[in-house]
N, C-alpha and C positions, 0 to 999 in steps of 0.2 A: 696831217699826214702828207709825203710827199712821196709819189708813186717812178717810177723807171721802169721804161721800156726799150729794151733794147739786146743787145746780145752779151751773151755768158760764153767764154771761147777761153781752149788754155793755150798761151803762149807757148812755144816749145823754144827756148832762147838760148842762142849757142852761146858756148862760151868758148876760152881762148884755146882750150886745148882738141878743139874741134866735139867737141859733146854739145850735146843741147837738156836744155834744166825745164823742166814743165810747171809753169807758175802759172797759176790761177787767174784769167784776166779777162780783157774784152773791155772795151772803153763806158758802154754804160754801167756793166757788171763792177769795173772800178769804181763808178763816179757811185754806186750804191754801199759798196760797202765803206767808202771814203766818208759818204755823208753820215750813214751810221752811228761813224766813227765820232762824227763829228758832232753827237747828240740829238739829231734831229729824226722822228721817226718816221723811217721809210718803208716802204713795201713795192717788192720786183714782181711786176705783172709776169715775165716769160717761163714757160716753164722748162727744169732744167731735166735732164737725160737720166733715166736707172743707170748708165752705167759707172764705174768707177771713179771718172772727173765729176759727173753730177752729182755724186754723193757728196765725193770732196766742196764742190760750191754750197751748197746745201748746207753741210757742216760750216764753213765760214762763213755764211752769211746768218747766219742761226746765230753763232757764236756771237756776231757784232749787231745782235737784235733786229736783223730785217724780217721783215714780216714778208711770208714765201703766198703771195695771194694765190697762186696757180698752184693748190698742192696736188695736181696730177703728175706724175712722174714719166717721161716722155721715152717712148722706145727706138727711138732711134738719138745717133751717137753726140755727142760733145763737139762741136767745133772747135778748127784747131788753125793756128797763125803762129807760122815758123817766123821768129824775130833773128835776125842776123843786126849783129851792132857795131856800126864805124866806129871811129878811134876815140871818138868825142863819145862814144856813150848813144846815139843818137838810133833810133831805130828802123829798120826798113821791112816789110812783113807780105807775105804770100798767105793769101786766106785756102782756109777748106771749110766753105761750108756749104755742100750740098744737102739737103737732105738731116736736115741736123735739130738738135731738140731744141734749141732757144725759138728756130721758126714755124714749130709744130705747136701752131695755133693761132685761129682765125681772130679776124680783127675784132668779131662779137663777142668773145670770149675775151680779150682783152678787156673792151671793153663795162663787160659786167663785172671783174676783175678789180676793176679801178676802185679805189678807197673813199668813203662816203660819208664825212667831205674829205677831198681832195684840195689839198694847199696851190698845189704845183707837179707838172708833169714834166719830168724830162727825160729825153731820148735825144739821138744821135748819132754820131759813128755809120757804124753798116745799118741801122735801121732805114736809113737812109737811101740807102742802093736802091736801082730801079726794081730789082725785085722784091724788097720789101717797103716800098717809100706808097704806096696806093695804102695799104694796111696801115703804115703808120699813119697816116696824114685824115684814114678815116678816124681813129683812136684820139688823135688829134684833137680834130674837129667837136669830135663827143663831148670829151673834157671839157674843150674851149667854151661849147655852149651851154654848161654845168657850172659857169662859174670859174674853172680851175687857170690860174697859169700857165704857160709854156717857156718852159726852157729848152733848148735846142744847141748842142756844142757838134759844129758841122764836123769837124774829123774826120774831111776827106780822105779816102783810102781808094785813087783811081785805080790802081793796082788790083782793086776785088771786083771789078766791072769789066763790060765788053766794050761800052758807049759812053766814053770821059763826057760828050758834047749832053748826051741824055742824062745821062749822072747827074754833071753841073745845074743843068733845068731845075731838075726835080729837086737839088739841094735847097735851091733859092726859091722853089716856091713854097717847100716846107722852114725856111727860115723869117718868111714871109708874116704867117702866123705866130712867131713867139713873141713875148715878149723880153724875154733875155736869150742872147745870142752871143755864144763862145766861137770866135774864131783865133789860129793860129795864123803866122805870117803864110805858112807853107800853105794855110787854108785857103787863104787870100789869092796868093798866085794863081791856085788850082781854079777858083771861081774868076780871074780875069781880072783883077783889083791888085792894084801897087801898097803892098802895105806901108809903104812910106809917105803917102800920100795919104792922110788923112782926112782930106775933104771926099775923097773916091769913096773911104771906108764909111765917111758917113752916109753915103747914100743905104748902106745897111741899114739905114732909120728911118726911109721913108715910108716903107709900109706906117700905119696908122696903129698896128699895133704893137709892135718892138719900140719898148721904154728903154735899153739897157744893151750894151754892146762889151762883154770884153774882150779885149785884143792880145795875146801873150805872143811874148817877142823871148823866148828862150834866154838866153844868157842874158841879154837885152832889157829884160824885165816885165811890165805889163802895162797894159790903159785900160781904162774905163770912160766909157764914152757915154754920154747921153745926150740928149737935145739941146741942153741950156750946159752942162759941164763935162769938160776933158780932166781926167784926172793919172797922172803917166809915174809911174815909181820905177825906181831899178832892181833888177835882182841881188839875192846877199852876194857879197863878193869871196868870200870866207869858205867855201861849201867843199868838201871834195865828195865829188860825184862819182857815182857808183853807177849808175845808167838813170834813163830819164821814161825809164817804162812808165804808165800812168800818172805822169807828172801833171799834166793836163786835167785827167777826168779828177787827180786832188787839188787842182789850183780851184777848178768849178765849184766843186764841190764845198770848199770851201768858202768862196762868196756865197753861194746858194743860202750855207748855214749862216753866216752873217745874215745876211739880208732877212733870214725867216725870223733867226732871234732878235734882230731891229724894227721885228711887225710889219718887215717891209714888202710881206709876200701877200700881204693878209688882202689886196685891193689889187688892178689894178690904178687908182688912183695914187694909192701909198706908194706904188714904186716909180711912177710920173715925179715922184715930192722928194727924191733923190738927190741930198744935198751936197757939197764938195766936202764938209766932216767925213759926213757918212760912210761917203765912196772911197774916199783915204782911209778909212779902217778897214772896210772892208777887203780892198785890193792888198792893204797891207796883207790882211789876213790872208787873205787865196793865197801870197806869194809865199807866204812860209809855211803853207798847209804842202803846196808844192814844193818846196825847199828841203823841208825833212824827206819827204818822198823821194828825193834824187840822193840821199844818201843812205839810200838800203838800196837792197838789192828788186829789181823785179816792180808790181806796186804793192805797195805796201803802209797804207796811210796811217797819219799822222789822228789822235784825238783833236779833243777841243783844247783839252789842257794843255796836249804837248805845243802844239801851235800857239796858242798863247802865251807860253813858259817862252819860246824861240825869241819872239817878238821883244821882250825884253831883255835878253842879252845885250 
């Protein structure tokens, strides 16, 4: 079982004719019902809102068999992140979440929460914020010394913060702990790292315990990095893009499933043994797990099947 902690939030994403469309989102709440999708079975530690969007999460994450470990139903509202989108599809975001049901609950609860055994934990995104980065980073640590993994996809959002400079800190010392580590180019910047320089980005490995780095370069395509192998592919060139909302938490998600159904989550030793095969199927697969995602609207993930149907075309 692979558990996620993080935020449940609906996108309000405008569209051309000045309206905005309420899709169901939140970067870990994607990277859950992506992995789902992806056949691996998950369970979302946070608990979601009685009100009308938490039902709606509830019912979709129900539908694509996540297991709802926190089934308390929280009384205060849905968070919400108004998405405006440049011309390229590309998205910019204003958070609301004060007071909101994803963060109505203590890190001990989370905690006892957590799936037994647990494969691999991952969180991210606004988990991450100085106001919730002490809670996650105890959750964290629980796991870690439980045996479990860490996956961590930073998805800086300086935008939902008062303190970029305290943000940044607290990113990298909870990136510190994983063992797999998603970052984007834009990620890179926010943290002070040239993502074109890829000796800077390795130093994301010197912690002792991150075995695995992926790097997603947008149109660009993607890397996988690890101690002993670089392994860099391009994106399809073919796609027409609809927007690139959760393209990300389905590219993760879709390594993650790789990697769990190659055994390779099962240790960390196993993911230390990360070969340059391996990491080529894999990254292929993240990139078109992401790839079908950018040609619907919203996020909207892809199966195991559809993604491996793609890949052969």
């Amino acid at each position: 079982m692979i558990a996620t902690l993080g935020e449940a939030l609906v996108d309000m994403i405008e569209q051309q004719d000045g309206r905005f469309d309420a899709c169901l989102g939140g970067s870990v709440c994607n990277f859950t019902q992506a992995l789902a999708l992806q056949g691996i079975d998950t369970s979302y530690l946070n608990p979601l809102s009685a009100d009308n969007f938490g039902l709606r999460f509830r019912a979709l994450l129900s539908s694509h068999g996540v297991h709802m470990a926190t089934g308390r139903r929280s009384l205060r509202p849905t968070a919400l992140a108004i998405v405006s989108l440049d011309e390229q599809g590309s998205p910019t975001y204003a958070f609301h979440r004060d007071s909101v049901a994803d963060r109505d609950i203590s890190a001990a609860e989370l905690i006892t929460a957590l799936p037994d055994p647990c494969q691999l934990l991952h969180t991210g995104g606004l988990a991450l914020t100085p106001a919730d980065l002490d809670k996650t980073l105890e959750v964290v640590r629980a796991a870690a010394a439980n045996g479990t993994l860490i996956s961590i996809d930073a998805n800086l959002r300086p935008v939902a913060v008062d303190d970029p400079a305290v943000y940044v800190t607290g990113v990298r010392q909870a990136l510190a702990l994983a063992q797999v580590i998603k970052v984007s180019d834009e990620d890179l910047q926010v943290l002070g790292i040239d993502p074109h320089d890829l000796e800077a980005v390795a130093t994301l490995l010197q912690p002792a315990s991150v075995q695995l780095i992926a790097l997603t370069r947008g149109a660009s395509g993607a890397l996988l990095m690890t101690r002993q192998h670089r392994i860099a592919l391009p994106a399809p060139s073919n796609l027409t893009i609809v927007d690139t909302v959760g393209a990300g938490d389905c590219f993760q998600a879709g390594l993650i499933a790789c990697l769990a159904r190659a055994g390779k989550l099962d240790s960390v030793g196993a993911l230390a043994e990360l070969d340059p095969a391996l990491l080529c199927t894999a990254l292929s697969h993240a990139l078109a797990a992401a790839s079908i995602n950018v040609t619907r609207a919203g996020c909207n993930p892809a199966t195991w099947e559809e993604t491996v149907a793609i890949q052969r075309q």
